[in-house]
N, C-alpha and C positions, 0 to 999 in steps of 0.2 A: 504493500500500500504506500509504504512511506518513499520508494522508489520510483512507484508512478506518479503519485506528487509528484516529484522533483522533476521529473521527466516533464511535466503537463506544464508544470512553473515557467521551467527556461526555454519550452515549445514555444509559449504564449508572448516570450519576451522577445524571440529572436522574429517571431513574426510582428511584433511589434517596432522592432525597428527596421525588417524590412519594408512595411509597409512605410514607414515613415520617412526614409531614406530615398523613395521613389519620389513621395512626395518633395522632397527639397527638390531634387532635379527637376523637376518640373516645374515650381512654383515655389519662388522663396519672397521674404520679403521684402526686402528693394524691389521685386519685381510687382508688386499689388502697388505701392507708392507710384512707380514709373506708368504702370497703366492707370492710374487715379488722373496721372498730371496731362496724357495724354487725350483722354477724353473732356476733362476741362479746357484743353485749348482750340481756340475757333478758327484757329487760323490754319492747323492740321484740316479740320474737319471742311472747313471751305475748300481745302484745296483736293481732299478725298470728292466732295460734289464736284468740283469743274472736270473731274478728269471722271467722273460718271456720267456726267452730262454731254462732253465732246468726243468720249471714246467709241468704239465699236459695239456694235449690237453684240457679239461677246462678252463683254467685258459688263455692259449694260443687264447682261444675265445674270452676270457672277456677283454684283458687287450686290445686290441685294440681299441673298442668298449667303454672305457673308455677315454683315450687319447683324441680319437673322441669328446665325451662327453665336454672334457674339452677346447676343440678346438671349438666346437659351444658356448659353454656358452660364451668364449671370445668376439665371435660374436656377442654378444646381443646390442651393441652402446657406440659410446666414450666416455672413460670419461676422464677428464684434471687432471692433476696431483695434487693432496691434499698435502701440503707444512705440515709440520710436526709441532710441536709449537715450534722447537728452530728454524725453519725459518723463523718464523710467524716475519715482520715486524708492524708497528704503519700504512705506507700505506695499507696494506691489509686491516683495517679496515675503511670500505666504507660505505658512504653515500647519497642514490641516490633521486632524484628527477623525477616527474612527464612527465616532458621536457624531460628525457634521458641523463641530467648530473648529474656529479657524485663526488665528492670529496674525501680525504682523512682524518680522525680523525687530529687534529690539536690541541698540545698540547704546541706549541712553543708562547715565549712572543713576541708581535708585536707589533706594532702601530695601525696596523690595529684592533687589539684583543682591542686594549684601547679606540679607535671608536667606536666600536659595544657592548661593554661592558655594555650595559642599558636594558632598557624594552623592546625596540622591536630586541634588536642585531642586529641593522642594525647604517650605520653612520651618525648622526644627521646634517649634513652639513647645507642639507635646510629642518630641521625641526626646531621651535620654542618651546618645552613644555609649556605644561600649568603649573600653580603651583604645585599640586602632581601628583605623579606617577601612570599615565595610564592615565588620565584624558581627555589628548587629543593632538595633535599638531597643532598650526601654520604654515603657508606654504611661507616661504623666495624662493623659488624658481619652476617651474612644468615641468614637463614633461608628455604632453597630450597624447605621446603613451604608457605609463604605465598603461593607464585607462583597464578594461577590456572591448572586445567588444561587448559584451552583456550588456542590461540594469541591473542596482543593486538595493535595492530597496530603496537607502537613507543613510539618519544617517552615514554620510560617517567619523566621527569625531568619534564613537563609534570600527569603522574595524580598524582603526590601527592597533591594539595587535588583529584580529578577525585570526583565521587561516583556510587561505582557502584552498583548496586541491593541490595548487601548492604548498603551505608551508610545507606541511604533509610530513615528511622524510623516506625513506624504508633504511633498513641495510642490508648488509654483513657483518659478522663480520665472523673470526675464533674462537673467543672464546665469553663468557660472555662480555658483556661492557656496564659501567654505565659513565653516566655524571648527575653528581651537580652544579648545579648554585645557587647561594647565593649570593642576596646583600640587604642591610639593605632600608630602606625606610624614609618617613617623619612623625616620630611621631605613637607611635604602632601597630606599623606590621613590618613585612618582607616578602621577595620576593624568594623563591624558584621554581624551574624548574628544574624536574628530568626526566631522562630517563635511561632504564635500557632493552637492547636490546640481546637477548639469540639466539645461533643456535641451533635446536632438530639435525638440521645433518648439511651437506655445503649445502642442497638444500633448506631447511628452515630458515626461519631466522622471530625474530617476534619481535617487543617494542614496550612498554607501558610509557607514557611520562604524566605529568604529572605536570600543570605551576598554582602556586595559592598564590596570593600575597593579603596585606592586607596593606592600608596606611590611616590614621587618615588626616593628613596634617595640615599644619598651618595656614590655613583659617577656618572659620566655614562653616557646610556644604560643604565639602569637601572630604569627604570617599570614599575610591576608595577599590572594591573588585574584585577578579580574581578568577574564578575557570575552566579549561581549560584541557579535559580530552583528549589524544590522543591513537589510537593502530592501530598497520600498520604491515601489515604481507605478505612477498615475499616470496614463493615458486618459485623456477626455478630447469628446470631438470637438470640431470650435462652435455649435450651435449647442452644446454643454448636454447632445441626448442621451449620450454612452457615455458612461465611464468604465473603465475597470482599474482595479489596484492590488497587488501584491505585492506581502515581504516576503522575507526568511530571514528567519533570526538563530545563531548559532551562540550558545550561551556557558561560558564556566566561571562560577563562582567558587574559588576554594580557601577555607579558612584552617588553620591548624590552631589547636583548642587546649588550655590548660587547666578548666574547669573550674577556675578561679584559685586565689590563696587558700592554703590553709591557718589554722589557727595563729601559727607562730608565725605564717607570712601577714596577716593581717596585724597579728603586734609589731612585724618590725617594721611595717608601712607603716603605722599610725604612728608610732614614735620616732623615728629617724629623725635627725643622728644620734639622741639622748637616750638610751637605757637604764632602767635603772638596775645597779650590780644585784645580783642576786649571791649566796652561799652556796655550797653542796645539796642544800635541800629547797632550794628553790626561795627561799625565805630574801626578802629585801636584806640587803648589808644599810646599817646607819652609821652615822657619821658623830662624833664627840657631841653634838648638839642635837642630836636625836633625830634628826634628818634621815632622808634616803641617800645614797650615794646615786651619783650618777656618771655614765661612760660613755664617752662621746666615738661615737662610731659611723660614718659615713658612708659606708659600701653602700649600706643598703638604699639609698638614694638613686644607685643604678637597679633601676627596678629588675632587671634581668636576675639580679642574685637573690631575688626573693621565691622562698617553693609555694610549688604549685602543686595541684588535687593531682592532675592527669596529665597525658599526652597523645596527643591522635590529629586526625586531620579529617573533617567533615565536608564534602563536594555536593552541588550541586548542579545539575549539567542538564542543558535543554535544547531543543531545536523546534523550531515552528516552520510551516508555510503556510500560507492564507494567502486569499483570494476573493475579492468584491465585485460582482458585476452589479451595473445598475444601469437602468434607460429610464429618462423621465419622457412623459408626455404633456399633452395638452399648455403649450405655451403657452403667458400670460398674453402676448401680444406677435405680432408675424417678426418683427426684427427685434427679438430678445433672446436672451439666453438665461430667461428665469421661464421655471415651467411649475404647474399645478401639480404633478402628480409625477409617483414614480414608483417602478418596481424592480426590485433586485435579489441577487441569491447571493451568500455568503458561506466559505469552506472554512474552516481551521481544523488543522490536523496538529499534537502538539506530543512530544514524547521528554518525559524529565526523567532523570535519575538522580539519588540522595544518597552515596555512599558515607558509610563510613570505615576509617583507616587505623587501627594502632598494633605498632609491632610487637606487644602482649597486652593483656589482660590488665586490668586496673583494679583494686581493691575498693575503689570509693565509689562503682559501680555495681560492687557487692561482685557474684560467682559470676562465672562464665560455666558452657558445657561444654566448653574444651581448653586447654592449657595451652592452645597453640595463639597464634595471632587473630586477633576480632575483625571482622570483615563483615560488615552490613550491608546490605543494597536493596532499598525500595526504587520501584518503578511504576513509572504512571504514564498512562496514556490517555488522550481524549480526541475526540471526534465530532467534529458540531458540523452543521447546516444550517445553514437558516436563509428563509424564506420572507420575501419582507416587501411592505407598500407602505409607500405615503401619501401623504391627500394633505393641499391646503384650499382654504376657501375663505375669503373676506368676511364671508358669515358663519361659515361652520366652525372658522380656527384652521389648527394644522392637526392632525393623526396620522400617526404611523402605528404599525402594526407586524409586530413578526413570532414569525412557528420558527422555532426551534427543535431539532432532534440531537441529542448529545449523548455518544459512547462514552462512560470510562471501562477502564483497565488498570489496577491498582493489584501489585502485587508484590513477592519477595524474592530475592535467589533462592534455588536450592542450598539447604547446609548436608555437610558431607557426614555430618553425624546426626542420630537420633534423639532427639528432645520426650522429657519425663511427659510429655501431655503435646497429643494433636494437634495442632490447629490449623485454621485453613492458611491457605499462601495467596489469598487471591480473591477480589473483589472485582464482579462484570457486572456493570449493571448499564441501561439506555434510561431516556428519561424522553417525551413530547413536551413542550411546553411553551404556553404564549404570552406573548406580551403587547400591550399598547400603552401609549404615552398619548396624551391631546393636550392643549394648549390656547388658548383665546383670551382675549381683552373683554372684557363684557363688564359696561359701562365704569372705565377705569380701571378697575381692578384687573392686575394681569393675571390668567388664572391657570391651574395646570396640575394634571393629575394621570396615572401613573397606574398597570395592573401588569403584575407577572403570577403565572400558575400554571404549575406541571400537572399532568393529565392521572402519573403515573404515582403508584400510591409511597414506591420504594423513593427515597431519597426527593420528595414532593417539597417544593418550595411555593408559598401565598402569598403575597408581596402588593401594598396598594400602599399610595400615597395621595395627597393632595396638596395642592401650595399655593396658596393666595397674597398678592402684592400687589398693595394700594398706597400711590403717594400724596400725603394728605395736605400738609398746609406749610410754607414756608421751609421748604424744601425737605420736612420732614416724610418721611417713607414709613408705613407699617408693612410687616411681612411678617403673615402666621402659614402654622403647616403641620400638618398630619401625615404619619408615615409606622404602617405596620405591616410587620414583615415573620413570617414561620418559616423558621430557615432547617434545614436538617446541617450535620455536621459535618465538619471535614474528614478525611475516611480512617487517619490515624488516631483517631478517637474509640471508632470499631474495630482494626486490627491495623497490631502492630507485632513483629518479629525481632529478635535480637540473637544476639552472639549472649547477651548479660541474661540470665535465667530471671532476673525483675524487671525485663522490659520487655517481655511476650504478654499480649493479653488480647482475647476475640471478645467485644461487648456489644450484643447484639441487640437489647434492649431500649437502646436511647433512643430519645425522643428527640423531636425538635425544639430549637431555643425560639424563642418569642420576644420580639421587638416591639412595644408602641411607645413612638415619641411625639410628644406636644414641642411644638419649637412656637417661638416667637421673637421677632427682630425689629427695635426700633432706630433708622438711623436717621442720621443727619451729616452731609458733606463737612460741617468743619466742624462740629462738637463730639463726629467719632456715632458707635453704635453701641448694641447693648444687644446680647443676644441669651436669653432663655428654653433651656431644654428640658426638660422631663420626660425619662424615659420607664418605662418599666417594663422589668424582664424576666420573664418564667422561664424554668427547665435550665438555665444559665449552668453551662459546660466547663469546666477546666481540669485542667491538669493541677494535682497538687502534691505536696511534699510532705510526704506521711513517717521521714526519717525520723526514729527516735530520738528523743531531747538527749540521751548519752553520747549521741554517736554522732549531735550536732555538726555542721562541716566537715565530718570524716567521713560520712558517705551519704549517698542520695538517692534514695529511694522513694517513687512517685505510682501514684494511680491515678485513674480518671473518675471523676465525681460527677455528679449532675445532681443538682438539689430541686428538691421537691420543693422550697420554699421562693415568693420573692422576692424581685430585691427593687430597691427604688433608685435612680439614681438622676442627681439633677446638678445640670452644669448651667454656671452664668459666666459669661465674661462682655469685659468691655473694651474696647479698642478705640481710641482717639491720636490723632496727630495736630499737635500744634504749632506752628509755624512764628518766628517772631524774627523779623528780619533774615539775616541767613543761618539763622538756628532753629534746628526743630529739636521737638521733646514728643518722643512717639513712646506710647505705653500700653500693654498688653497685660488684661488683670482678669484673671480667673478663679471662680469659686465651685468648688465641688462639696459634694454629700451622698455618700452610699449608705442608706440605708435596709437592714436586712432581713427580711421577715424571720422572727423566732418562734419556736414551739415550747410554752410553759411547760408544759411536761415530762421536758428533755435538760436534765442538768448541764452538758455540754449540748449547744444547738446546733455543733459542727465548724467550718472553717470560715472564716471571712472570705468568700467568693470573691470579691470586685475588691482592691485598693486602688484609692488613688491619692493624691495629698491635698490636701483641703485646700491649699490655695497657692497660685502659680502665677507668679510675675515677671513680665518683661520690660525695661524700662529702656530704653534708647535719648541719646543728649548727641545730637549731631550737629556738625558746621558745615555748610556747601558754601562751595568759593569757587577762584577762576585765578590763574595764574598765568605771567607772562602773555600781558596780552590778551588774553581768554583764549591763550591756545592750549591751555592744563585747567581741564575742569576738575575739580576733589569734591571730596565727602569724606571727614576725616571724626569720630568717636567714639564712645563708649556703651558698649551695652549690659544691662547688671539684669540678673538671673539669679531667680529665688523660687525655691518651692520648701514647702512646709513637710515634716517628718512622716512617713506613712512606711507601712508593711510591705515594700516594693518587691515586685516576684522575681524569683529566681532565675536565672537561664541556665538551662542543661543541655550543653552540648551534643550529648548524642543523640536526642529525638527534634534540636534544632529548635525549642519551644523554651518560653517562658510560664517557668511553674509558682502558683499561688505559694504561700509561707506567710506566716504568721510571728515570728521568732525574731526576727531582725529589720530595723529600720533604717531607713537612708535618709537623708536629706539636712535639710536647716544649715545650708552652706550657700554664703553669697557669694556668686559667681561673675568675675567682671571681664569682659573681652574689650580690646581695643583694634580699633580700624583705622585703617588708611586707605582710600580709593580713590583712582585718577582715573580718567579718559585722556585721551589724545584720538580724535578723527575717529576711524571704527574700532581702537582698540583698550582696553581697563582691565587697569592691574588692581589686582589686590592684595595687600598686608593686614594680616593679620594675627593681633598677640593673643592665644587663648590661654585663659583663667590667669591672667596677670597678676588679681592680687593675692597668688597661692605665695611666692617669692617675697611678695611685699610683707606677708603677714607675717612669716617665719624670720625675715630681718628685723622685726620692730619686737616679735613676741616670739626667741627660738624653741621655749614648749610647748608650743600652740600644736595640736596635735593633726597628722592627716587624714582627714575625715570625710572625704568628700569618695563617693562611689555613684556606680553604674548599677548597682546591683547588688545586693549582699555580696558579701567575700571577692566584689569585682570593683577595684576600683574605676574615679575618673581620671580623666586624661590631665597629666602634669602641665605645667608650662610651658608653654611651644610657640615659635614663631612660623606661622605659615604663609607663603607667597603664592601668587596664582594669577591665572594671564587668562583673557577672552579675547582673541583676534576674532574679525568678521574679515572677511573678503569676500569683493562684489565682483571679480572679472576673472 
């Protein structure tokens, strides 16, 4: 199958620019200009008459019969007018997405641009990193309709940086265009992301992209690799009837994992360089004044010398091809290229794999059932179609509509020995399933609602929404919305395989988790917005940490739970930017509350399902200026980062998931980064110092102890100067 894809892919491409390549020979653009000027002039055209009027009755035959000619050929279908390259603005160069939106190339410095400026270019608000880069994030905050609604197959800490097909970009461009991304990493590597996107004509357009980054880090067992291949290719005709597009995305993420500190690595993190002496029996030495002694020792500073749980190396590896056909019909008007309606088919075929690596057996994983080296391998496969129309209408609104059929395939390797209890290796299951979205203005209010439902009863996802936006008075906006969703779970939840005798488990029982959120938004363009959530959630899924309180951080033993109880949980934040002269003060303030249904009758009511920290702030003090000239544009500040103490979840490296815990807190550490950012013409650099006042605070107070983590037993990232470069190029 995965063959004939491929085959059908570059069939489709190679006929695509044969056809295209005939067309230039025939008809390029200077050639539509040249005949534009040609027929505008009368002094041609007079002298084409004199010589039909004086020549021979041949020629009297011919030249009509030409004209003709040229009058059907005009008739052959619209085309829109092709802007020349001194028209050519930075908007024309477009880039679109899956969903049918669309953006403009964006080469200006922002604040926004200084947000997204990382690994995954999106803004860290409620992400946490782990120590190097890729490795993994933390979650300060959720939003359960981001999930997809289809089951995934796990390892959900490894997709971060995984690029799915909504992430896949298509171009327009008018000319050639490249983008470089550059920025340095932790300790021998760097981080590049190229793309370089060509038109064969205005109806072609194709890029090859290309993200592969390499980071050492300052823990041991910590290497973080990236290689991340992308190509995506839009053909559209010039009256915009057809389209079609295809990528292929060849994908390996691989991390080598330490499992975090252990005990005595987390004491000589938090205390470095100061110990305090101990005796033969562990007992504090004091000092003539009754004091502790203390020994100043600085290795431990190079994180590298600090132990670690484990050793192994965790991969994730994918390839995709997809394929969109679409034909609209019914034009808005005879010389346009917007049309009412349209129908399309869509393929994705997609194959992952989740190894994992260690060259023995590890005790903080508890037994293995074999003494030899641990070798995992989950594999997943999916299959989709889909069938799909859209329809707009001045009074109906806009609807679309699409059936879906989707295969998975979720399974394990063979192991060469025999496990104390059966279990399956393998999950087939198909699903039917539809969905519509509509959308309309009705009187004011912009309105828009939302139905996805599987036919079939195995793995059945219900999903509706609605969203109403009305802007009221003095530039004030209201915006409420309803969105409830029955989702079934991802399939490492029902089974999962290991080499470790505590990580096999078949649960075939579970239900679906249940979404309903109340949101509510009220904003205003320069007083900022205010956004209200309530969500509440049944059947709420996770992974938890069921290790004994003795054997705390010495080993990690987990199961999957699902409570019968609910939970409430309600998020507020507000977000405002204010401007005063060339300083802005941009602030991002969040408030959370989990609260947990309990059972009076149960002395323990079980584990705190959901944490998160009750309150999360961003605070940004920036200066924009212009130097030499205004030919060095900057943005040069400080950003401070705070979130409040909470039970934050574990990450367990070899199921690639972050596990519930209750035992240990992270937080109540203010966090301060500073920036520097230039432009020059299409290219900006950026500097930047993260966690600056870790060095500041250790020079003014050297007991101040290191306290700042990722994660229990995983710390955050030290002081570091990072650089990083965005080139555009337009030729």
């Amino acid at each position: 199958m995965r063959i004939g894809l491929t085959l059908s892919f570059f069939s489709l491409s190679f006929l695509l620019f044969s056809q295209d390549l005939a067309f230039k020979i025939q008809d390029s653009l200077p050639q539509i200009t040249s005949l534009k000027t040609s027929l505008k002039d009368s002094l041609q055209l007079s002298e084409i008459d004199t010589k039909l009027k004086s020549d021979s009755l041949k020629l009297e035959g011919e030249g009509p019969k030409k004209i003709s000619k040229l009058k059907k050929e005009n008739k052959k279908g619209y085309r829109p007018y092709i802007k020349s390259m001194e028209e050519v603005t930075i908007s024309d160069y477009k880039i679109l997405y899956l969903d049918e939106t669309e953006k403009s190339v964006d080469t200006s410095l922002s604040l926004e641009g200084e947000y997204t400026f990382n690994f995954l270019r999106k803004d860290y608000f409620e992400f946490l990193p782990l120590p190097n880069m890729g490795e993994g994030f933390n979650r300060l905050g959720y939003d359960f309709h981001e999930q997809s609604f289809t089951p995934q197959m796990g390892a959900r800490v490894k997709h971060f940086g995984y690029f799915e097909k909504e992430d896949v970009p298509y171009y327009n461009v008018p000319s050639a265009y490249t983008e470089l991304f550059f920025k340095t990493t932790f300790e021998q590597g760097q981080h590049l992301d190229a793309t370089l996107a060509i038109n064969t004509s205005p109806k072609l357009n194709i890029a090859v992209s290309f993200k592969g980054f390499r980071s050492l880090g300052k823990y041991s067992f910590s290497l973080s690799r990236t290689r991340q291949f992308r190509i995506s290719t839009q053909y559209q005709t010039y009256d915009h009837r057809y389209r079609l597009r295809l990528h292929q995305t060849t994908q390996s993420l691989e991390n080598d994992f330490n499992g975090g500190l252990t005990n005595d690595g987390v004491y000589f993190f938090e205390n470095a360089p100061n110990y305090v002496a101990t005796d033969e029996f562990g007992q504090p030495e004091l000092n003539e004044n009754g004091e502790e002694e203390y020994i100043f020792y600085d290795g431990f500073l190079n994180r590298s010398q600090l132990p670690n749980q484990a050793a192994g190396t965790n991969v994730l590896q994918g390839k995709r091809y997809f394929m969109d056909h679409q034909y609209r019909m019914f034009p808005i008007s005879k010389d346009t290229t917007a049309h009412n309606a349209a129908i399309g088919f869509r393929s994705s075929f997609e194959k992952k794999n989740y190894h994992i690596n260690q060259s023995r057996s590890n005790y903080y994983f508890y037994e293995t059932f074999t003494d030899a080296r641990v070798a995992d391998t989950t594999n997943y496969q999916t299959f989709e179609n889909t069938v799909y129309t859209n329809f707009k209408n001045s009074f109906l609104g806009k609807l679309k509509v699409d059936l879906h059929h989707i295969r998975w395939d979720y399974s394990f390797a063979e192991n060469e020995y025999e496990k104390d209890s059966i279990l399956p290796n393998q999950i087939i299951a198909t699903q039917l399933a539809a969905e519509a979205r509509w959308s309309k203005s009705i009187f004011g209010v912009n309105t828009e609602a939302g139905l996805y439902n599987s036919f079939k009863k195995d793995f059945k996802t219900l999903a509706w929404h609605v969203i109403l936006d009305r802007k009221l008075y003095n530039d004030i906006s209201l915006k409420v919305s309803y969105k409830d969703r029955s989702q079934p779970l991802n399939f490492n939840y029902h089974l999962h395989q290991s080499d470790y005798k505590e990580y096999n488990w078949n649960n075939s029982g579970l239900l679906n988790q249940k979404f309903k959120t109340k949101s509510l938004t009220l904003s205003h363009p320069k007083w900022g917005n205010i956004i209200g959530e309530w969500t509440g959630i049944d059947n709420y899924t996770f992974f938890n940490n069921i290790t004994r309180l003795i054997e705390l951080n010495e080993r990690f033993k987990l199961n999957v739970v699902q409570l019968d109880k609910k939970i409430d949980y309600f998020k507020a934040r507000f977000n405002q930017r204010l401007d005063f002269a060339k300083f802005s003060w941009i602030n991002n303030i969040q408030y959370q509350k989990v609260t947990q249904e309990e059972n009076p009758n149960e002395l323990l009511s079980g584990p705190i399902a959901l944490n998160v920290p009750k309150w999360l702030v961003r605070s940004t003090l920036m200066l924009t200026s212009s130097m030499f000239n205004k030919a060095l544009f900057f943005q040069s500040g400080a950003t401070f980062v705070f979130f409040t103490d909470f039970y934050s979840d574990e990450y367990n490296p070899l199921i690639a998931e972050f596990v519930t815990q209750n035992n240990t807190k992270i937080g109540e550490y203010p966090r301060v980064d500073f920036f520097f950012n230039a432009k020059i013409k299409s290219s900006r650099l950026f500097v930047k110092l993260e966690n600056v006042n870790a060095p500041i605070e250790h020079l003014i107070y050297p007991d101040t102890p290191y306290d700042y983590y990722s994660a229990p037993y995983t710390p955050y990232r030290d002081f570091s100067v990072r650089i990083g470069l965005i080139w555009n190029f337009f030729e």
